[in-house]
N, C-alpha and C positions, 0 to 999 in steps of 0.2 A: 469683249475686253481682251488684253494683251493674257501674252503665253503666262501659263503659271510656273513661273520661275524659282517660287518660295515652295511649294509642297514637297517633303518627304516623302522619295522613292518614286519620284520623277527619273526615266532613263534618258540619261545627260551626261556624258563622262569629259571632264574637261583636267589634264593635266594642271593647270598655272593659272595665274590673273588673266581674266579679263577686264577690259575697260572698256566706258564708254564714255563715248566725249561730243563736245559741241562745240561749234566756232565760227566768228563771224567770216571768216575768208577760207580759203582751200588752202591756203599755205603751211596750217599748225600741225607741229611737230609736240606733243609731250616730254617733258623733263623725263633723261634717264627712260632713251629709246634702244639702250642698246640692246641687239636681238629680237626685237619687236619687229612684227608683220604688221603692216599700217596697211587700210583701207578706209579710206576717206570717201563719204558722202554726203552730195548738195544737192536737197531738193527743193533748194530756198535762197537766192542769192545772199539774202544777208541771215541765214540760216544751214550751216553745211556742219556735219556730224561722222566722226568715223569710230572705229572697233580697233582696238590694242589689243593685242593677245599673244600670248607666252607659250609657246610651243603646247597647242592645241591640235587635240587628234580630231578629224573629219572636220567637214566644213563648220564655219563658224557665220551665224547671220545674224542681225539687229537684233531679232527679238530672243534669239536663245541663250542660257544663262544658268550655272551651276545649283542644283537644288540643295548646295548646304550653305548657302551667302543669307541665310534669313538671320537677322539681330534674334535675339532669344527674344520672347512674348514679353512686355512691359519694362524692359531694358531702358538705360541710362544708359546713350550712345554720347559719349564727351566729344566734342566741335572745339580745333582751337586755328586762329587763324595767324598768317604768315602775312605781313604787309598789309596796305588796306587803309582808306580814310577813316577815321572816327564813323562819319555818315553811309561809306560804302558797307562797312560791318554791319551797323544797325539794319541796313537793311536785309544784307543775306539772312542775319538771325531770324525777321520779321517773318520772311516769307521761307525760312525754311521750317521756324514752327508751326508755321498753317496745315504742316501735316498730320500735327497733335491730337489737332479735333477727332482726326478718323484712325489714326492707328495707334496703337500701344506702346508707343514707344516717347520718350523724351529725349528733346539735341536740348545737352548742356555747354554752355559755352564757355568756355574754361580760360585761365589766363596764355598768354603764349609761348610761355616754356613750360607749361604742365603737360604732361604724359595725357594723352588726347587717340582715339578711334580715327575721327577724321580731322584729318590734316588741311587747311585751306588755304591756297596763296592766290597770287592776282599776279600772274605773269603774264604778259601779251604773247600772242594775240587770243588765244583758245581759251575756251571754258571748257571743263572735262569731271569725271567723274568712274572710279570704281564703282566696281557694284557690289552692293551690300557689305558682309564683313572683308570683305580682300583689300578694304581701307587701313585694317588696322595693320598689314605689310608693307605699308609705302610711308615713305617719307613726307611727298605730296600726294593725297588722294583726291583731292578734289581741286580747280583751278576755276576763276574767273579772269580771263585772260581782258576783257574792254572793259569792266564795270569802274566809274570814277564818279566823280558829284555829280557831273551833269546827265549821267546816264536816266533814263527816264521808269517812272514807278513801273511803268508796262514791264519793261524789259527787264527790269529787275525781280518780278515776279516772275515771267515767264520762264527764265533761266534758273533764279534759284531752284523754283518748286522741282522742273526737270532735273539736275541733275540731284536735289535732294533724293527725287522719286529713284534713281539709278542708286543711290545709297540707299532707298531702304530696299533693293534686288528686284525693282522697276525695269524692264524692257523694253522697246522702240513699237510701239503698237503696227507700224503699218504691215511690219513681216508677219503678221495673222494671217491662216491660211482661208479667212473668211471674208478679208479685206478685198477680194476679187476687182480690184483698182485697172480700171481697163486703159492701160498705160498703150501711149504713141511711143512704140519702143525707139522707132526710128528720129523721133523727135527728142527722145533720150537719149539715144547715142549720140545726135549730131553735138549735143550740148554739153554731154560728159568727157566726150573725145577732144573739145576744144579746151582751151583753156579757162580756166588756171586749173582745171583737169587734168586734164591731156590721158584721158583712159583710155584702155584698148578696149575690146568688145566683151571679152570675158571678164574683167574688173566691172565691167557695167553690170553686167548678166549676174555677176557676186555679190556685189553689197549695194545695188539698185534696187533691181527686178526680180530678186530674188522671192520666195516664199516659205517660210518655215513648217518644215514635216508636220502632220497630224500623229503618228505614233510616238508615242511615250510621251507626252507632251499633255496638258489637263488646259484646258482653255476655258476663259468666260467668253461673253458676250463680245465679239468687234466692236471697237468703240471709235468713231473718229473725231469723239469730240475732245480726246485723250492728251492729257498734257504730254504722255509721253510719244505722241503723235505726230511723225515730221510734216511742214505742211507740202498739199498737193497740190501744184498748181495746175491749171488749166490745160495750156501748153501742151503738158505731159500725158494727156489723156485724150484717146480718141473720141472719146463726145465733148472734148470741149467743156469740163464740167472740173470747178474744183472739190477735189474728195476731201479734202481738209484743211482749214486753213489755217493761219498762225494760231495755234489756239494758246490760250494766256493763262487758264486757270484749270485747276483742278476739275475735274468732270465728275457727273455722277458713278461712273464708271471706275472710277480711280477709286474712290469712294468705296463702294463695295467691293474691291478687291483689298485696299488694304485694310478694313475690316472684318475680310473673310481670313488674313494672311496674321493679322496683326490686334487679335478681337480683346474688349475687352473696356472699347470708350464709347458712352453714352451715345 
């Protein structure tokens, strides 16, 4: 399972906000980028995700993340949303309290000028997310940048639950230092380098191919069947094999981590 991002006295020293985001194209930019270090990644053509972050000391990679972002233990996290169809809402609410079942915590969904933790708007083209409490510093923390009527129940589940998971201080599963993903690096660069990329080799080698430290770090079990799991396509790997694919629902793995993080529901 992904990096334990929630435990106290985890060694993790991070000056400022992080964020983590998600987007159906390489082009998204976040509201109020100024000063921001952007690195965008696409492991998925209609799937690509990058890392915001605010003048942070040592490298910064997908799965790492401040050990004081954890909501307090059975917390009221208030949700109020900015724009948005009548039907578009209904559904972020549906599937973002699908997390209820396993963790302690409740998203109440508030009117849209009440004083609210997470912020939600629907600006194109990116979907994005803070992680955990660093919601309640932004004005927008979290963003569905394509969701409208016609969007499909899949996808609306697959995106809320994820960036929900990154609001309750959820991490990118693949940067597991267990995840041993036998990547065609070469078949990576050729792809990353091109556009609507256009990376160099070390942008690749940083928030691609990267692999998150084992010290100070507490980890469960690699999980790839992980919502918070980008997927892997075939391509990308020297046996031709996909290590993960779109995956749409909450995992067993998800499960027992925010139950271990978050305990406390039947």
């Amino acid at each position: 399972m992904r990096i334990n991002l929630l435990k106290p006295g985890m060694v993790l020293i991070m000056l400022a906000v992080t964020a983590l985001s998600c987007k159906k194209n390489a082009e998204d930019k976040m509201a109020d980028t100024t000063n921001l270090k952007t690195e965008k990644t696409a492991l998925y053509e209609n799937f690509s995700c990058e890392m915001l972050s605010l003048n942070t000391t040592g490298p910064v990679t997908e799965a790492n993340g401040p050990s004081n972002k954890r909501w307090p233990n059975g917390s009221t996290v208030k949700v109020r949303f900015s724009g948005g169809s009548p039907y578009v809402r209904s559904k972020v609410t549906q599937y973002a309290k699908s997390w209820e079942a396993y963790a302690n915590i409740t998203f109440s969904f508030v009117a849209d000028n009440a004083p609210a933790d997470i912020k939600i708007a629907f600006v194109p083209p990116g979907s994005s997310s803070y992680i955990g409490t660093d919601a309640r510093y932004q004005s927008t923390s979290m963003n569905f940048g394509w969701f409208n009527d016609n969007t499909s129940d899949t996808d609306f589940r697959r995106t809320t639950v994820h960036e929900f998971g990154h609001a309750l201080g959820l991490g990118h599963e693949q940067s597991h230092p267990d995840s041993n993903i036998p990547w065609n690096r070469q078949a990576v660069y050729d792809y990353y380098m091109g556009p609507p990329n256009n990376w160099d080799k070390a942008k690749i080698d940083r928030n691609v191919l990267a692999v998150s430290p084992r010290n100070g770090y507490n980890y469960n079990a690699y999980d790839t069947k992980s919502i918070m799991h980008y997927p892997v396509q075939a391509r990308f790997t020297t046996n031709n094999t996909v290590i993960a694919p779109n995956n749409t629902t909450i995992s067993e793995g998800d499960i027992a981590y925010v139950r271990t993080y978050y305990p406390g529901r039947n």
